[in-house]
MARFI-627872 format. One record per residue (C-alpha): y, z, x. Coordinates in steps of 0.2 Angstrom, whole numbers. Layout:
REM residues N
py=Y pz=Z px=X
...
***
This chain:
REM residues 500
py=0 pz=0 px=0
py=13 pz=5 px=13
py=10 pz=-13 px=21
py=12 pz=-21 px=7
py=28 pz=-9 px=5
py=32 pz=-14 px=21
py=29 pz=-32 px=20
py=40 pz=-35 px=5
py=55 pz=-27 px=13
py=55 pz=-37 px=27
py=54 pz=-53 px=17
py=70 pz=-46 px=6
py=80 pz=-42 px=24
py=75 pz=-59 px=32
py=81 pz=-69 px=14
py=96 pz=-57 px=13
py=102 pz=-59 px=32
py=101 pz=-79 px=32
py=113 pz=-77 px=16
py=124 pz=-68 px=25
py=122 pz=-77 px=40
py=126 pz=-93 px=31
py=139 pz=-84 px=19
py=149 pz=-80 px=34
py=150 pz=-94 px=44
py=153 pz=-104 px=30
py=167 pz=-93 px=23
py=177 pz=-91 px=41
py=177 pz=-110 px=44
py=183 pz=-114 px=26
py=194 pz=-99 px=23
py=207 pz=-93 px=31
py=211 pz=-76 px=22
py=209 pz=-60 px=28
py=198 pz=-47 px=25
py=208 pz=-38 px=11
py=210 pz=-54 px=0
py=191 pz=-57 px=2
py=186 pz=-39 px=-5
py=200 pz=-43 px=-17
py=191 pz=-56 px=-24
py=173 pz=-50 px=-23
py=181 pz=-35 px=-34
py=187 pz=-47 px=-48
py=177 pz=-53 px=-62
py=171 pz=-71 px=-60
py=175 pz=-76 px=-77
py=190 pz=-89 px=-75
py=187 pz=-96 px=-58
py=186 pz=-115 px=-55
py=169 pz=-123 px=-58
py=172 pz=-132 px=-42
py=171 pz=-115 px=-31
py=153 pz=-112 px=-36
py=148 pz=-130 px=-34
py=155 pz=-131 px=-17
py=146 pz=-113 px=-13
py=127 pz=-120 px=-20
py=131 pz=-135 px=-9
py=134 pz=-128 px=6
py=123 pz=-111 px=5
py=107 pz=-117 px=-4
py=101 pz=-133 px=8
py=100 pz=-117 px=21
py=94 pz=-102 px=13
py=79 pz=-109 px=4
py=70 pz=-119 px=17
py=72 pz=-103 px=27
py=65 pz=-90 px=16
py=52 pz=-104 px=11
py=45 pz=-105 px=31
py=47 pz=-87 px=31
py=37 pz=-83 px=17
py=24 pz=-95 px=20
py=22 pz=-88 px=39
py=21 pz=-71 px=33
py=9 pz=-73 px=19
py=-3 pz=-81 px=33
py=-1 pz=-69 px=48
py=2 pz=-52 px=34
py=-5 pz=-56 px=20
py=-23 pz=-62 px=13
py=-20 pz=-80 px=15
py=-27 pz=-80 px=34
py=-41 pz=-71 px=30
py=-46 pz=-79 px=15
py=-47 pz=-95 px=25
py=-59 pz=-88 px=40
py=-68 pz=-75 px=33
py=-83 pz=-86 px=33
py=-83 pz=-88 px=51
py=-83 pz=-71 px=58
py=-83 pz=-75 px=75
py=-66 pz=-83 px=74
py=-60 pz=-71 px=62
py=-63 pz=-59 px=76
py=-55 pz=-66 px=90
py=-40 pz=-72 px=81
py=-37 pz=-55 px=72
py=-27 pz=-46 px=87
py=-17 pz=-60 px=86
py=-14 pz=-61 px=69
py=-8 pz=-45 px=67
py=3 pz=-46 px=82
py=12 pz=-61 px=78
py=13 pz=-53 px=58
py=23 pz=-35 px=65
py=32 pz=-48 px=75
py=36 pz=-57 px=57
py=41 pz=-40 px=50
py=51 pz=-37 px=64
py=61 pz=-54 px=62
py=65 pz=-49 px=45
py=73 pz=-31 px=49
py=80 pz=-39 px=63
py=88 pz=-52 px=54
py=99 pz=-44 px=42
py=105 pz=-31 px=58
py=110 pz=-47 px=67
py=117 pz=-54 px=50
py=128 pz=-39 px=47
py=134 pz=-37 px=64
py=139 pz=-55 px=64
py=147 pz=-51 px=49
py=157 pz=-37 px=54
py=166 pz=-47 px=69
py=170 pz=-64 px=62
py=178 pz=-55 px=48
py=187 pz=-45 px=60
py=183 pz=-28 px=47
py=186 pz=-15 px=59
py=204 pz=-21 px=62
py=203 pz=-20 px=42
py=196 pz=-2 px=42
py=210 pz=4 px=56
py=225 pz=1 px=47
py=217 pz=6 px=30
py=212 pz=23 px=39
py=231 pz=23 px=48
py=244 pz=31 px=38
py=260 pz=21 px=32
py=279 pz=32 px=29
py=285 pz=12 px=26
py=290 pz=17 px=9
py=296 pz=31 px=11
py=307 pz=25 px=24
py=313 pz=9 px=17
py=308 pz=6 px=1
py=321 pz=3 px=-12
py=319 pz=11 px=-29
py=327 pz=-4 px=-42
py=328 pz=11 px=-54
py=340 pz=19 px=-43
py=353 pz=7 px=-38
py=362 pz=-6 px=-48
py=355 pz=-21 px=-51
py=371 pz=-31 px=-63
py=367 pz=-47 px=-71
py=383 pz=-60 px=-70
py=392 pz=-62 px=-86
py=385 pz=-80 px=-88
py=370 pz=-78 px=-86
py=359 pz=-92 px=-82
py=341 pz=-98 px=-83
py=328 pz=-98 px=-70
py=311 pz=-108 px=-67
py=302 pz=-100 px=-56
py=290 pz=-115 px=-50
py=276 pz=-107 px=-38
py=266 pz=-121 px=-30
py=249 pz=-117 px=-28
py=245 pz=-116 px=-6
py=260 pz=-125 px=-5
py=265 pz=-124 px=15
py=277 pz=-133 px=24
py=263 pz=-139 px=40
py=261 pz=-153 px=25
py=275 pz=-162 px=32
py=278 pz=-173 px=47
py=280 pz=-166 px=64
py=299 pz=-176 px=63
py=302 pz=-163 px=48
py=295 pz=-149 px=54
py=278 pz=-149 px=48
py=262 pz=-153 px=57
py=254 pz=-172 px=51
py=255 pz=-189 px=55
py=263 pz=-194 px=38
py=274 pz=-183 px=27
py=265 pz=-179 px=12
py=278 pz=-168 px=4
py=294 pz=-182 px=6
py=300 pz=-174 px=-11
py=300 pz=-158 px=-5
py=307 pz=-160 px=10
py=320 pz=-169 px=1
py=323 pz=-157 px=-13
py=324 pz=-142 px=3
py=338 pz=-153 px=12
py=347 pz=-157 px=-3
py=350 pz=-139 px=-10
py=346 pz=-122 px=-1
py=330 pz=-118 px=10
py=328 pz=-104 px=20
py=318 pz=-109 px=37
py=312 pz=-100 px=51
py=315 pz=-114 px=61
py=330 pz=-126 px=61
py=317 pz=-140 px=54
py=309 pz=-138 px=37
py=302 pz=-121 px=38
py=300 pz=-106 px=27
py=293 pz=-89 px=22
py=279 pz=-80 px=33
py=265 pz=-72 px=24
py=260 pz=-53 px=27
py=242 pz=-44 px=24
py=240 pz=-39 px=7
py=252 pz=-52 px=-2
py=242 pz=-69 px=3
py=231 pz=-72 px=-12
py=240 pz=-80 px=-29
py=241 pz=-60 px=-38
py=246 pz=-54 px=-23
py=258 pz=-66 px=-20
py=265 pz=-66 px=-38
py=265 pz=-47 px=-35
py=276 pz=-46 px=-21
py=288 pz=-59 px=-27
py=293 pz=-51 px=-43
py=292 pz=-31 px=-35
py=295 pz=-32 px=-16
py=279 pz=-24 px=-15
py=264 pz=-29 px=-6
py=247 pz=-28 px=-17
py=242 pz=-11 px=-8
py=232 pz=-4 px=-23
py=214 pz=3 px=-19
py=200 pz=-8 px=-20
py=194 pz=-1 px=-34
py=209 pz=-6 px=-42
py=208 pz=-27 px=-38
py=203 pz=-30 px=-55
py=218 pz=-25 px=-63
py=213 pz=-33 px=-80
py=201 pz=-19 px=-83
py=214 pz=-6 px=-85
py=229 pz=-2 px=-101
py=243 pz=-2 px=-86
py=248 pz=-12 px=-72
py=257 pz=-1 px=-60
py=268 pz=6 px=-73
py=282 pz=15 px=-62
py=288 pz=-2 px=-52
py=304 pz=-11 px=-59
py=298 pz=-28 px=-59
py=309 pz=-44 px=-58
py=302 pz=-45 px=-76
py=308 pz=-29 px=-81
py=326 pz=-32 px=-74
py=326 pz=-49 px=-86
py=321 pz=-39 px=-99
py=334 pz=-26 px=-101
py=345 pz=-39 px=-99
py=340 pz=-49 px=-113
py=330 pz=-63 px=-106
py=315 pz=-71 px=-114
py=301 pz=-73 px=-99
py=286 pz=-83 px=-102
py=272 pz=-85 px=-91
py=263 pz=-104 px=-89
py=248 pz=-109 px=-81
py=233 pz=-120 px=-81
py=218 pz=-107 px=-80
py=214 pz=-89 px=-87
py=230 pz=-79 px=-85
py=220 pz=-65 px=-87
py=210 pz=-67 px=-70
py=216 pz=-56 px=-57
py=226 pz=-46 px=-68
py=240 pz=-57 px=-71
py=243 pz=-57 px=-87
py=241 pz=-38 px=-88
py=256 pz=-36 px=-75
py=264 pz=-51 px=-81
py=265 pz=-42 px=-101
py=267 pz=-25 px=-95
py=283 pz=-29 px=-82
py=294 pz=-39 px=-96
py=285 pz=-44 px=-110
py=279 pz=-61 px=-103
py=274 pz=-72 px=-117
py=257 pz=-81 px=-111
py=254 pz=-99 px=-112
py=236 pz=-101 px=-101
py=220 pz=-111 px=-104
py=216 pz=-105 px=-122
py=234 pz=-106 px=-126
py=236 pz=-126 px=-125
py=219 pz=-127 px=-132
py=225 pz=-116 px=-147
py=240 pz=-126 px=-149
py=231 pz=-142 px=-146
py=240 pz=-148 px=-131
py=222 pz=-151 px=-122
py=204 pz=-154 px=-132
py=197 pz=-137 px=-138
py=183 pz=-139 px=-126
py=192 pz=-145 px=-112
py=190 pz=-139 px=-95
py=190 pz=-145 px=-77
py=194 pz=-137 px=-60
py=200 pz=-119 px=-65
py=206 pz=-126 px=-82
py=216 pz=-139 px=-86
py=228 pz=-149 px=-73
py=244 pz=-148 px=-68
py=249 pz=-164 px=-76
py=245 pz=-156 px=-92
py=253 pz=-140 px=-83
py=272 pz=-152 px=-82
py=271 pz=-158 px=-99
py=268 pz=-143 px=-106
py=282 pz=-135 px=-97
py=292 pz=-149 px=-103
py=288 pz=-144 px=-122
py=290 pz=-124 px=-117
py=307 pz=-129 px=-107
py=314 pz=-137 px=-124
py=309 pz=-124 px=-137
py=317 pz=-109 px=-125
py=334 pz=-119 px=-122
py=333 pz=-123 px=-143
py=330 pz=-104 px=-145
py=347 pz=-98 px=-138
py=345 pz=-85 px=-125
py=345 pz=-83 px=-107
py=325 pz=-88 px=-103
py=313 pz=-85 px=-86
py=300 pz=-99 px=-86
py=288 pz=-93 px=-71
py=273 pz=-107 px=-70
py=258 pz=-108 px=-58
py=251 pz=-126 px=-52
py=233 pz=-126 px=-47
py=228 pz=-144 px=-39
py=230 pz=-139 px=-22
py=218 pz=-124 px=-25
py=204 pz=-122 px=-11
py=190 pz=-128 px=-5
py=201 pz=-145 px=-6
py=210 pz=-147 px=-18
py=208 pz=-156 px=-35
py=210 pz=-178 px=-36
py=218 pz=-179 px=-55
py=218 pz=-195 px=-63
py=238 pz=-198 px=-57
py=234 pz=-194 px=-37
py=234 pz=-208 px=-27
py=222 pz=-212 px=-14
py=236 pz=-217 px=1
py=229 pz=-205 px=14
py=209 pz=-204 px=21
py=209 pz=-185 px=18
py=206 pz=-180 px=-1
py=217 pz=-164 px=2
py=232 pz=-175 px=8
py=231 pz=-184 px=-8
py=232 pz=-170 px=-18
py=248 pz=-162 px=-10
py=255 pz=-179 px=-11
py=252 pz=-179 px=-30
py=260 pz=-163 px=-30
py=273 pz=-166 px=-23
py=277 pz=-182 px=-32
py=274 pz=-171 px=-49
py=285 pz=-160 px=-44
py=301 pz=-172 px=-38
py=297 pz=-181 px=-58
py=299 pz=-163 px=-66
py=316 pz=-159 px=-57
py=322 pz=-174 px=-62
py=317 pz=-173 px=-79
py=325 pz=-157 px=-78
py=341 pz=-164 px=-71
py=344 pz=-175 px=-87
py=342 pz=-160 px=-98
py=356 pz=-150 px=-106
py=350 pz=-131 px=-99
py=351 pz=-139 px=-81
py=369 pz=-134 px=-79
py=366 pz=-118 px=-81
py=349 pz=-116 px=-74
py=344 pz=-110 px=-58
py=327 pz=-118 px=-51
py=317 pz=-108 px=-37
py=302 pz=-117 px=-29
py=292 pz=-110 px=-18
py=272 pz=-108 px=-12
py=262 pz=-93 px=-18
py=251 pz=-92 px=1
py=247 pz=-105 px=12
py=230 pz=-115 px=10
py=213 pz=-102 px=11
py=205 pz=-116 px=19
py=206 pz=-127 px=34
py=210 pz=-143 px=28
py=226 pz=-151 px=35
py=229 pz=-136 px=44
py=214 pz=-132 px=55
py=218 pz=-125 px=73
py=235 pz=-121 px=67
py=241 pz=-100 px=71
py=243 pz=-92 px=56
py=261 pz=-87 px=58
py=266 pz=-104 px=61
py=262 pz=-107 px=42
py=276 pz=-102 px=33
py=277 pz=-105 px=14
py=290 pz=-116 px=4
py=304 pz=-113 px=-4
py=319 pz=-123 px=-10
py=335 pz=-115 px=-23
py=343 pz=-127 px=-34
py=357 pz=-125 px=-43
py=361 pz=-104 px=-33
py=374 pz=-95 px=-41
py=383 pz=-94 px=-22
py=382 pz=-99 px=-5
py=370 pz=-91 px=9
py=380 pz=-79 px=19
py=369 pz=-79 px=35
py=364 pz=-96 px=34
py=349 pz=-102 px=31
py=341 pz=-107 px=49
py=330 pz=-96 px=61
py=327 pz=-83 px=47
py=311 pz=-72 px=47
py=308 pz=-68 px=29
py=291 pz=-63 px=18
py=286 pz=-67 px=0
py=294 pz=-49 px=-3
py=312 pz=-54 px=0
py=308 pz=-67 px=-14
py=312 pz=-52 px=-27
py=330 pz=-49 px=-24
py=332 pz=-67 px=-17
py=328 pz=-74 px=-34
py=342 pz=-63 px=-43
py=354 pz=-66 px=-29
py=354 pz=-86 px=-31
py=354 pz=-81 px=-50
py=371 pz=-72 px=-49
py=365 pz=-54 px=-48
py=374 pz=-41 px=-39
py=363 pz=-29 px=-29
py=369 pz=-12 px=-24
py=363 pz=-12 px=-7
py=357 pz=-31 px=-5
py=338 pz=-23 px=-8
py=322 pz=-22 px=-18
py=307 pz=-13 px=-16
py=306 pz=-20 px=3
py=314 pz=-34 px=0
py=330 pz=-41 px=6
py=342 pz=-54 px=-2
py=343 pz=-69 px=6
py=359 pz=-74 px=1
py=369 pz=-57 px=7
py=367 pz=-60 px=26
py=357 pz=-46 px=28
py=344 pz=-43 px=40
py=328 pz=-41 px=32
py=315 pz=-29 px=37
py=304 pz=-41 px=46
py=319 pz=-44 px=57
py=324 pz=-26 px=58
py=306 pz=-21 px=64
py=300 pz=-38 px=68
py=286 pz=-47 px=58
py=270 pz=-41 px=68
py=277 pz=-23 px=66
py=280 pz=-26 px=46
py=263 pz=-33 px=45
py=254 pz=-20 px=51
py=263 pz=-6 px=43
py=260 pz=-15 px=24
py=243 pz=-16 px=30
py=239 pz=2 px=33
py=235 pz=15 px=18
py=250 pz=26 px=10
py=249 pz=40 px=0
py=267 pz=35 px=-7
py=260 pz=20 px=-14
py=246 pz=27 px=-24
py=255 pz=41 px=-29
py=269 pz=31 px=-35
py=263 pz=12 px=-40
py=245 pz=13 px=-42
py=241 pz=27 px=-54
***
């Protein structure tokens, strides 16, 4: 019984090792997140992830793991089970000489399989670099008590016009996808809307090319992202907490951007083309200003898209535009101020998706897709541009992180990624220009009501700083690396104050 015992546990630790083994090195030469955003997602419910993901997955790990566990199996049926001797028991002779090493070679099976998963786990452990992980999660932070800016405490004043804002948040959309004459990394440009639109109205860079915002630990997923954009906080909630959708409350102590809206009589509305619920978004998204929600089951309720209609991680982001066309209308017809924050998903990873209007110009399917991006994007400003709300409309465009794969940017440092952004229409001028800035997603927050014509007591949010004051943010106070690895570290203050 115990070798049997025995047996079958070796076989589980060989078949579960190769799946790590092969789950590890295809996640670190696909992805390039780190080891928070992966736990992050492992935490969340699967229900609303792209079909795609799961295809690319089977793909990649089941030509691997099954021939191995079948070899494996097979071997150590004959050498440990009662295959082998089933087959020579007639010949006793033979059965004798070979059983010494029948039983060698099956302990040395058995070993193989415990061995296995130990190397598996190891190997594990370095490529996703978890003990730099478990460092800053076990270091102590006193960043917020230090700098961290209470928007209940200081005045935040609306303008007394106050105008709209589209928040546009391009899904992966980093500025390497431009030329190396632009600033960017490729051959070709395959953002020459973008790169127009940024050189046409304000764009903060840090370089004096096309440029834009670095990305810290702990705000480079899409939540995480949306998270420190609209709070100035970094998504430093306990893992246990990823999947915010499970709870009543999201964080119920922050001032949002949303909240701010709010109170000043805004109507927000949230748009996008999957499950708004995945990830918690539309739990923070409802609780921090009242979003309205128009997601996947939305536009099928309305009828904007079939009933059963679903590709990628819902529908497309040419369905996304149209419907923000239709949205755009009815909030201008309704009267007052309105916040239209909208998530594209066509440049999700592994890849990107080809729509029916992407073109097939470049060899690389990915370069396609930010191309039809980015000429989606250039039709819906212009469209917005002819409309009556444009005057009084401000526009923010900007990426959520850059790519979690490696596709057009593979051998490229991660700090030399810097995501997007663009201001159309800002209620006033950059102070401190625009060039050689060091800036995160969390300076969005009070950059976003500083191009709208806010007045902020003190030029910051959360840990945010606005652009538009000439103030130094924190990542140039402290320097980025330094930022970094403070927002990476655990705090007390944060789970006392935002996560409960």
């Amino acid at each position: 019984m115990k070798r049997r015992i025995l047996t079958a546990l070796a076989a589980v630790c060989f078949i579960l090792g190769v799946l790590i083994l092969v789950l590890t090195d295809w996640y670190t030469g696909k992805f390039n997140t780190s080891f928070a955003g992966l736990l992050f997602t492992l935490m969340t419910p699967v229900k609303g992830v792209g079909g795609g993901f799961w295809q690319d997955l089977c793909a990649a790990i089941l030509p691997k793991v099954i021939p191995a566990a079948v070899v494996y199996l097979l071997l150590l049926g004959w050498f440990r089970g009662h295959i082998a001797y089933e087959a020579v028991k007639k010949h006793a002779a033979f059965l004798e000489k070979t059983e010494r090493i029948r039983t060698l070679t099956g302990k040395l099976l058995v070993a193989l399989g415990f061995l296995t998963l130990a190397a598996a786990l190891v190997f594990c452990w370095v490529k996703l670099n978890v003990s730099d992980y478990l460092r800053t999660r076990n270091a102590q932070t006193r960043i917020y008590e230090e700098q961290y800016v209470d928007p209940n405490t200081v005045a935040v004043t609306a303008p007394a016009e106050k105008p709209n804002v589209i928040w546009l948040v391009l899904e992966s959309m980093e500025t390497t996808y431009a030329s190396r004459e632009e600033g960017g990394i490729q051959d070709a440009n395959y953002m020459p809307n973008l790169t127009r639109l940024a050189k046409e109205n304000i764009s903060f860079s840090n370089t004096e090319k096309l440029g834009g915002l670095h990305t810290t630990n702990n705000t480079n997923w899409t939540m995480a992202a949306l998270f420190a954009g609209t709070s100035g906080l970094p998504f430093g909630f306990p893992v246990d907490q990823n999947s915010m959708n499970k709870y009543t409350e999201f964080a119920p102590d922050i001032a949002a951007m949303g909240d701010i809206l709010k109170r000043d009589g805004y109507v927000n509305e949230f748009l996008c083309g999957s499950d708004a619920a995945y990830g918690g978004r539309a739990l923070y998204f409802r609780d921090h200003g009242a979003y309205e929600i128009y997601d996947l089951f939305r536009a099928r309720e309305n009828g904007d898209i079939p009933k059963d209609y679903y590709v990628f991680w819902g529908f497309e982001d040419r369905h996304l535009f149209r419907i923000a066309k239709q949205e755009l209308t009815r909030l201008y017809e309704a009267g007052e101020p309105f916040n239209l924050t909208m998530l594209t998903v066509d440049a999700h990873h592994l890849g990107g998706y080809t729509c029916e209007e992407c073109g097939n110009e470049y060899p690389e399917r990915t370069a396609n897709v930010i191309a039809c991006t980015d000429r989606q994007v250039g039709e819906f400003i212009e469209w917005c541009q002819a409309q009556p709300f444009y005057g009084n409309t401000v526009i923010v465009i900007t990426g959520d992180h850059p790519r979690m794969d490696t596709f057009l940017t593979e051998g490229v440092d991660y700090q030399d990624r810097t995501i997007y952004n663009c201001f159309l229409n800002a209620r006033k001028a950059p102070e401190g220009g625009t060039e050689n800035r060091t800036a995160v997603m969390m300076d969005l927050y009070p950059t976003m009501l500083g191009a709208m014509g806010y007045t902020i007591e003190g030029n910051r949010l959360g840990l945010g700083t606005d652009l538009f004051s000439g103030e130094k943010t924190l990542a140039e106070e402290m320097g980025y690396e330094e930022l970094n690895e403070e927002v990476s570290k655990y705090s007390e203050y944060f789970v006392t104050h935002f996560a409960r």
